[in-house]
Each structure stands twice: as structure tokens, then as C-alpha cells.
BALOGU-6995 format. One record per residue (C-alpha): residue in three letters; residue number from 1; x negated, z negated, y negated. Coordinates in steps of 0.5 Angstrom, whole numbers, plus 500, padded with zeros to 3 digits. Layout:
<domars>
DOMAR   vexnu   nuvo    c1    c3    c2
DOMAR     ala    NUM     X     Z     Y
...
</domars>
This chain:
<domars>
DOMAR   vexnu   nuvo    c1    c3    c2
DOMAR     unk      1   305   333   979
DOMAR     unk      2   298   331   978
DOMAR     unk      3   293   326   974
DOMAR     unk      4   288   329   972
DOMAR     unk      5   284   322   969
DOMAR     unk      6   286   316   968
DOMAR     unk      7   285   317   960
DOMAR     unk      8   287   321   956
DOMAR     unk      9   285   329   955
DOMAR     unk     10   283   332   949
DOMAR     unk     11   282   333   943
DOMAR     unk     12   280   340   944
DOMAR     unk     13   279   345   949
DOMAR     unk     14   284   343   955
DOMAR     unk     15   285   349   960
DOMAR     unk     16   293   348   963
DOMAR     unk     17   295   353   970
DOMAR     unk     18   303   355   967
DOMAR     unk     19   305   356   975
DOMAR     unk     20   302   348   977
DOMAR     unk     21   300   344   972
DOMAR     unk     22   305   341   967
DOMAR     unk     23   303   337   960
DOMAR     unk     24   306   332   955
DOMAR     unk     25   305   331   949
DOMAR     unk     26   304   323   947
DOMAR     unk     27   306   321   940
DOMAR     unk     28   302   315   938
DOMAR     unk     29   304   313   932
DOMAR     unk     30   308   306   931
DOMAR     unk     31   316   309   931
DOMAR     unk     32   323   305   931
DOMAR     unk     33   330   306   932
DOMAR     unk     34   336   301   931
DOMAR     unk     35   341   298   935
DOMAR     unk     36   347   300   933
DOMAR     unk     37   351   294   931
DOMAR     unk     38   355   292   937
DOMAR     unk     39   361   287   937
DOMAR     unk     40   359   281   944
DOMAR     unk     41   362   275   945
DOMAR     unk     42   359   268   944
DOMAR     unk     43   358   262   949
DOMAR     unk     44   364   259   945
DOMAR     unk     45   369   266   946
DOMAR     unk     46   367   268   939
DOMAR     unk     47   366   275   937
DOMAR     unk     48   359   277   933
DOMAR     unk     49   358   284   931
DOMAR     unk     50   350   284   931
DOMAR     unk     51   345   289   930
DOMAR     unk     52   337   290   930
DOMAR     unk     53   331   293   928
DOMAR     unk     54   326   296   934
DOMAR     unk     55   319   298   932
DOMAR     unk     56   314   300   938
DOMAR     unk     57   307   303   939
DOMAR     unk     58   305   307   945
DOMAR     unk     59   299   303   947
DOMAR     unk     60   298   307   955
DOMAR     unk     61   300   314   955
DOMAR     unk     62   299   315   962
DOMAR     unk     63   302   309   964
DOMAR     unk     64   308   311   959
DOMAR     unk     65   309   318   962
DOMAR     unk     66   308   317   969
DOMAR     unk     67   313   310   969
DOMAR     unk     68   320   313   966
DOMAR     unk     69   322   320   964
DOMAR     unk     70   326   318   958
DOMAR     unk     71   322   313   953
DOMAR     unk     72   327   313   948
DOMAR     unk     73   332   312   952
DOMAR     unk     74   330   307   956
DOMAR     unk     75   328   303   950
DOMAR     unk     76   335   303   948
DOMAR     unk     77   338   302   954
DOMAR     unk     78   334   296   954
DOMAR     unk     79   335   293   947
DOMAR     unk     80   342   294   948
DOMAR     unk     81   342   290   954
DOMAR     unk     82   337   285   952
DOMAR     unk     83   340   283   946
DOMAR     unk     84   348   283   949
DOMAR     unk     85   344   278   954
DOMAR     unk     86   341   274   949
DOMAR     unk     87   347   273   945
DOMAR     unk     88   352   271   951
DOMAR     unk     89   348   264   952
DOMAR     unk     90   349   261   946
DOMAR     unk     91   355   259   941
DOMAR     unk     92   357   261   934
DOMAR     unk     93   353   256   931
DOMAR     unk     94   346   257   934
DOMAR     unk     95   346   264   933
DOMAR     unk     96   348   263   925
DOMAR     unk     97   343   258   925
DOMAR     unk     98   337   260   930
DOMAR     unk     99   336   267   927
DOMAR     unk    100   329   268   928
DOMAR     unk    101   329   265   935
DOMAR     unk    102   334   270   936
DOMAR     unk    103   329   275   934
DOMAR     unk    104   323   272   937
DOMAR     unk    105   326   272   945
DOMAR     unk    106   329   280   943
DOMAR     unk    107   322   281   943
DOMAR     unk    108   320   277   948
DOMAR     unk    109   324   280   953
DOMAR     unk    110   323   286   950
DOMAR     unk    111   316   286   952
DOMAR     unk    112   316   284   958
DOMAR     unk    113   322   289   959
DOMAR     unk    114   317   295   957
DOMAR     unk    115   309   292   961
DOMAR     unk    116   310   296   967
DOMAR     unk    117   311   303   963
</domars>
């Protein structure tokens, strides 16, 4: 495909040639999904089921659409994985204990994860 711009088309008139150019149509509102609670061991081999909360914001439409095809999906992939990574490294006690560090490397990583697209 083509980019037309590096920002945005519209609001308006946009004229789209079916046979060669394709759009997609960006939400930019803030969304959220949840992590379904997943059950991963800890450092000490105890078994934790967690779960989590996700909230984003598009803040780069072109960027997003032209750096992964499926969004949702990616983000999933990644929370799902990011918080299997950040649990694997720590005992029963610390992720007990250190709930709001546990969630602010989530979202850490997770922004990191997510600044190429």
C-alpha cells in the first residue's frame, strides 16, 4: 500500500480509489481489555493465579497501522507475556508484598513493548 501523509486524513471530504487504495479507520479513544487470570509459577515454585487490567490510548494512528496488523492482538500477546516475565522472577512473598511495583514494571514494559508502533 501507500501513505499518503504523515498525519491523519480528515474530517471531511476524502476521496479513496476502491481498486488501489485502502483505508482504515482508527479509534482514538482510550479502550481497555483484561488479562484473563493466568496461573505461573514463582521464583520459590509457588503457583499464583493473577490477572490484570489493561487501558491504552492511540496516540500515532499512522504509526500504529503501519507497525502491526492486529492491534488487539498484540497487545494481548504482550500483557499476557509481560506479566508471565515479571512474575517468574520473584517469590510468593515479594509479589504479595509489592503489588504496586508489580504494576508499575507492567506498565513499564508494556510501554516500552509498544513505542515502536
Amino acid at each position: 500500500g501507500r501513505k499518503t501523509s504523515e498525519r491523519p486524513l480528515g474530517p471531511g471530504m476524502v476521496f479513496i480509489l476502491p481498486c488501489i487504495d485502502r483505508y482504515e479507520k482508527v479509534d482514538l479513544r482510550t479502550k481497555a481489555f483484561n488479562v484473563a487470570p493466568q496461573e505461573c509459577l514463582t521464583r520459590d515454585q509457588a503457583l499464583v493465579s493473577i490477572g490484570a487490567m489493561v487501558y491504552y490510548k492511540i496516540n500515532n494512528p499512522i504509526q500504529m497501522v503501519t507497525g502491526v496488523q492486529n492491534v488487539m492482538h498484540a497487545m494481548r500477546a504482550l500483557a499476557h507475556t509481560t506479566l508471565q516475565n515479571i512474575l517468574r522472577d520473584r517469590t510468593l512473598g515479594q509479589v504479595e508484598n509489592e503489588t504496586l511495583a508489580i504494576g508499575d514494571e507492567f506498565q513499564m514494559f508494556l510501554q516500552e513493548g509498544v513505542r515502536s508502533w
